[in-house]
Residue, then its C-alpha position, 0 to 999 in steps of 0.5 A: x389571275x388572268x382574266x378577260x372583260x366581259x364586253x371584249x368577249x362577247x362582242x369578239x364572237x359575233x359573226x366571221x370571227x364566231x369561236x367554236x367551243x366544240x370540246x371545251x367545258x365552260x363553268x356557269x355560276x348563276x346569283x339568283x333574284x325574283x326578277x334577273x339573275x347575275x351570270x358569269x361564264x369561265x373556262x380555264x380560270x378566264x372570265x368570257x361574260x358576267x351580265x345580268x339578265x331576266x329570270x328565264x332558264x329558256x333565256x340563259x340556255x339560248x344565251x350559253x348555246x348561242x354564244x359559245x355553240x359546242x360548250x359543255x356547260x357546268x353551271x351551278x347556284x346557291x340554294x335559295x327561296x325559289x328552290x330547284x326548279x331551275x337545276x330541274x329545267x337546266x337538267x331536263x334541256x342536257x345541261x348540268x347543273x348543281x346546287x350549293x348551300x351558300x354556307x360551303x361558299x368559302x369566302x375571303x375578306x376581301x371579296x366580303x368588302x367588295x361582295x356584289x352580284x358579280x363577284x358572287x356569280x364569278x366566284x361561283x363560275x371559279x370555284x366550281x371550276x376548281x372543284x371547290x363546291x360540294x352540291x346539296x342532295x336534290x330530291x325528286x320532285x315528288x318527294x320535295x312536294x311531300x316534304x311541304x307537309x311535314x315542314x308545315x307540321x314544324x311550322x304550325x308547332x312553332x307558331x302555337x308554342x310561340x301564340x301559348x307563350x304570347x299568351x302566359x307572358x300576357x297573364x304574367x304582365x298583368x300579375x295573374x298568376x297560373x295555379x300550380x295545378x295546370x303546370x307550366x306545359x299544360x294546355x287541358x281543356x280545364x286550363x283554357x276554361x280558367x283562362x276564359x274565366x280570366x277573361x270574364x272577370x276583367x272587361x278591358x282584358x277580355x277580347x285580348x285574352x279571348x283572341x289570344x286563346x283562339x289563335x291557340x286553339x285554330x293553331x292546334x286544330x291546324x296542327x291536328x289536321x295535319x297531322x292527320x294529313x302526314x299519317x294519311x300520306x305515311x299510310x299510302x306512300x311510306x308505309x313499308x320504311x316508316x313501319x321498319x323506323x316504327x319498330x326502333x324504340x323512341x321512334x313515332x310516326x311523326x318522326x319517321x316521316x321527319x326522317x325518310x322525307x328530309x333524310x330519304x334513302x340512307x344509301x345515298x349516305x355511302x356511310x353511317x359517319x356520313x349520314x351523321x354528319x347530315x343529320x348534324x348530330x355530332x357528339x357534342x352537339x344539340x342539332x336533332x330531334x332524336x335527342x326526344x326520341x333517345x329519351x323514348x328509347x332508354x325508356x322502352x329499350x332496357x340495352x339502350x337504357x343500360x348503355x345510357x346508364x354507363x355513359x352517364x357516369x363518366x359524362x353529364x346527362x346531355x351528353x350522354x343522351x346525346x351518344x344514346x340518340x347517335x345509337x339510334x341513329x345507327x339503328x334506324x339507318x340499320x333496319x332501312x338497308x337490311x329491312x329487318x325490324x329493329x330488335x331490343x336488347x341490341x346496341x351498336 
């Protein structure tokens, strides 16, 4: 493919001999980094400039409008740590800007031998040119901000099973064995008194244990407290589309606020299969938390417990339960568009 030094361009628009891009559409494939980003500049497959410069959208807009005045420019990044901040200001200033998930970046063998910086915000440029990138679902800003809390929720819940585990893994190392009587998922208030207990009988384990089941129990009451925080913001912000997620059986506040704050309005889909394939629950697969809240559902809705009765004698219980979760995804995006509360006894 036909393409141009960086340096003969820019230098070849300086002065007299200034281009006028009045018309033309040129393609901005930006590899961000904290301090600098790496930018290339293509139009019709040629490259015009790829050079690195500071960390600044007011910098790379006065960059673009200076050195090719008139442009219209697509300009396009990988999602990243530092988010939409910059597809946000590029927006606000009238230039277009998407983002892409690194993942739908096709990449060859080649250009992953000799992958850098350039060739990465080149191959940007080129493949947004050529209509190759599908841009991620950007939310608004106030809603990004709302998200935070309900990720924080699966955070803390990863940190204190992982603390509870450090803990048990640390009485099995030490050949304490836990009484049938709490269980293997029990954490009571009598469960911690044993462990306190264990404690008290061995000095030199004492503060290890006792830290450990305080790093639980601020884990948990973090955990409480924000969850407080999530229904509190469910109550005055969501509450109409979290009541009508409510009504489908399986569904909980939690997961309600999970879905209309990470999925939003499901119109945006265009169709069920679309929505589908977001929420990443294909028939096969384990990829969503409504595989827990089918398990709720066959529970309390006696067609989705019919239903997952049938499929589970002609395939294994994970996939069956798998398809019943898929139904409920189909109801939840039903009661959002028609705003009608989910009736039991009905399976799509």
């Amino acid at each position: 493919m036909k393409q141009q030094s960086s340096a003969t361009t820019e230098t070849g628009i300086k002065g007299s001999n200034r281009v006028d891009f009045r018309g033309r559409t040129i393609f901005v494939g930006i590899d961000i980094h904290q301090k600098d980003w790496q930018v290339a500049k293509v139009i019709d497959g040629i490259c015009l400039g790829n050079h690195r410069m500071k960390a600044s959208y007011k910098a790379l807009i006065d960059h673009l409008q200076s050195r090719y005045p008139g442009a219209v420019f697509k300009c396009v990044y990988e999602s990243c740590a530092w988010g939409f901040t910059l597809q946000r200001q590029l927006q606000q200033a009238g230039i277009d800007c998407i983002v892409v998930h690194a993942a739908d970046v096709s990449t060859t063998d080649k250009e992953k031998r000799r992958k850098s910086d350039k060739v990465d915000a080149l191959k940007l440029a080129r493949d947004h040119e050529s209509k190759q990138l599908k841009a991620i679902h950007i939310p608004d800003e106030n809603t990004q901000k709302d998200r935070n809390l309900i990720r924080l929720r699966k955070k803390l819940t990863g940190d204190l099973n992982r603390s509870r585990n450090r803990l048990k893994s640390l009485l099995k190392y030490q050949g304490i064995d836990i009484p049938d009587q709490f269980g293997k998922a029990c954490w009571s208030y009598n469960f911690m008194s044993w462990v306190e207990q264990q404690a008290a009988k061995d000095m030199l384990m004492k503060d290890t244990l006792l830290l450990m089941l305080e790093e639980v129990k601020l884990l948990r009451q973090l955990l409480l407290k924000t969850e407080r925080k999530i229904r509190e913001l469910m109550k005055h912000k969501y509450q109409q589309q979290a009541t009508l997620l409510i009504s489908t059986p399986g569904i909980g506040q939690t997961t309600a606020m999970l879905f209309l704050l990470e999925v939003g309005d499901p119109k945006r889909f265009g169709s069920f299969d679309k929505l589908n394939d977001f929420v990443g629950f294909c028939p096969d697969t384990d990829s969503s938390g409504l595989l827990e809240a089918a398990w709720r559902a066959i529970r309390i809705d006696p067609a989705l417990l019919e239903a997952y009765q049938q499929l589970a004698k002609r395939m294994k219980v994970h996939q069956a339960i798998i398809r019943i979760a898929r139904k409920l995804l189909r109801r939840m995006r039903a009661v959002l568009l028609s705003r009608v509360p989910y009736q039991k006894g009905m399976v799509a």
